[in-house]
Kinemage of the C-alpha trace (Angstrom):
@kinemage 1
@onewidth
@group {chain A} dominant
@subgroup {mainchain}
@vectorlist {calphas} color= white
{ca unk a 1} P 246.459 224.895 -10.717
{ca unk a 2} L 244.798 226.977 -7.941
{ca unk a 3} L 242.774 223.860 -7.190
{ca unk a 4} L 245.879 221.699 -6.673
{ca unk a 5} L 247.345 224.319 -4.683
{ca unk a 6} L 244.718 224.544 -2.416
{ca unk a 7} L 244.250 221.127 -2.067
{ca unk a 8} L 247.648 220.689 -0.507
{ca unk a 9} L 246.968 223.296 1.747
{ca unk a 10} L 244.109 221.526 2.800
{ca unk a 11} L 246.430 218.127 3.577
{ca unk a 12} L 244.503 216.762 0.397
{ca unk a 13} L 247.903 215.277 -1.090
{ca unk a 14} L 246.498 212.379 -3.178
{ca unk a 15} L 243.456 214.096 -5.052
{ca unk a 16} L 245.964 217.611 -5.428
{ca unk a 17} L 248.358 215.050 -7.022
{ca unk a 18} L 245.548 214.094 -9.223
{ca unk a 19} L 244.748 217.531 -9.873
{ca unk a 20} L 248.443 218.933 -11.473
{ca unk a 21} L 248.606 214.955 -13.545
{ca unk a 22} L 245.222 216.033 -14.988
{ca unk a 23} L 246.488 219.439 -15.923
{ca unk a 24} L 249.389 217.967 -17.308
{ca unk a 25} L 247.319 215.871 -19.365
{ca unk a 26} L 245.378 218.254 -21.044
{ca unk a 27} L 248.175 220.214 -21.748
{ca unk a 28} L 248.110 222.813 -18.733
{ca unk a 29} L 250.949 224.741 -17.790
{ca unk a 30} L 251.957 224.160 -13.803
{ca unk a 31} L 253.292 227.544 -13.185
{ca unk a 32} L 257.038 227.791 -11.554
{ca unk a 33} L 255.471 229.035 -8.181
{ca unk a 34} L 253.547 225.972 -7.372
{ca unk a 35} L 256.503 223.837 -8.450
{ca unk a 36} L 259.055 225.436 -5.842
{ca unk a 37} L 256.401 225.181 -3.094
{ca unk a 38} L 255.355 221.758 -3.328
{ca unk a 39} L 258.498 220.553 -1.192
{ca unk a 40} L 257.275 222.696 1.567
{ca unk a 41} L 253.589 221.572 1.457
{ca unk a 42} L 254.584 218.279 1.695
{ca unk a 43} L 256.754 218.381 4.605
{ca unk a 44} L 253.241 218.116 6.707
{ca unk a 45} L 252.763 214.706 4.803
{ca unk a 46} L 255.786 213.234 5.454
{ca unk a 47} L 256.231 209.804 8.396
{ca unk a 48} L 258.509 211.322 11.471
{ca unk a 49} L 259.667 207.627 11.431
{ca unk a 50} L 260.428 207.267 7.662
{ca unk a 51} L 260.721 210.294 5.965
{ca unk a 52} L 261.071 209.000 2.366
{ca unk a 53} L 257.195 207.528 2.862
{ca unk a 54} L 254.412 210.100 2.731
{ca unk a 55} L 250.706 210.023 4.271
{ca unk a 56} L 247.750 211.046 2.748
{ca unk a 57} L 247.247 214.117 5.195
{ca unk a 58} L 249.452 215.616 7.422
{ca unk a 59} L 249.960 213.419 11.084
{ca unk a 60} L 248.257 210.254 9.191
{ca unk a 61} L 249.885 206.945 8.401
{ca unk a 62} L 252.362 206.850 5.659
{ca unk a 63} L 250.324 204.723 2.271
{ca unk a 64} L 251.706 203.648 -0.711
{ca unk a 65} L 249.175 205.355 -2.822
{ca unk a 66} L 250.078 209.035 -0.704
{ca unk a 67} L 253.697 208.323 -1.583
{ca unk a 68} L 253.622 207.788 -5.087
{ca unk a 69} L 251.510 211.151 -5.361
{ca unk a 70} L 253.585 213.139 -3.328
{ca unk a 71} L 257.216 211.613 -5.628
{ca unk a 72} L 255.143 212.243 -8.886
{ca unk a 73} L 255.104 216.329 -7.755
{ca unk a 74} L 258.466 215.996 -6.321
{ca unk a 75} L 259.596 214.554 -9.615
């Protein structure tokens, strides 16, 4: 989980996405602390214009794919 949390430091939202569904799948625990700061690394990610759509790093263009990833750790 420190990979996925670094990732999202680094603006990496679809691959640290990719990282905690991976843990998940083999059974990983996400520990609490990542979980209650997702929201706030996302914030970078999110379109001034339409903040319900999310880019894949911070100041880019809002993509499907980057949305779906950032809802699935929102979820």
């Amino acid at each position: 989980m420190a990979q996925a949390r670094e990732l999202l430091r680094k603006g990496e939202l679809v691959f640290a996405s990719a990282a905690v569904q991976a843990a998940l799948a083999s059974e990983q625990t996400v520990p609490q602390s990542l979980w209650e700061e997702i929201p706030r690394l996302l914030e970078r990610h999110r379109n001034a214009a339409h903040p319900d759509l999310y880019a894949p790093a911070p100041g880019g263009t809002a993509t499907a794919e980057a949305t779906r990833a950032a809802y699935y750790l929102l979820a």
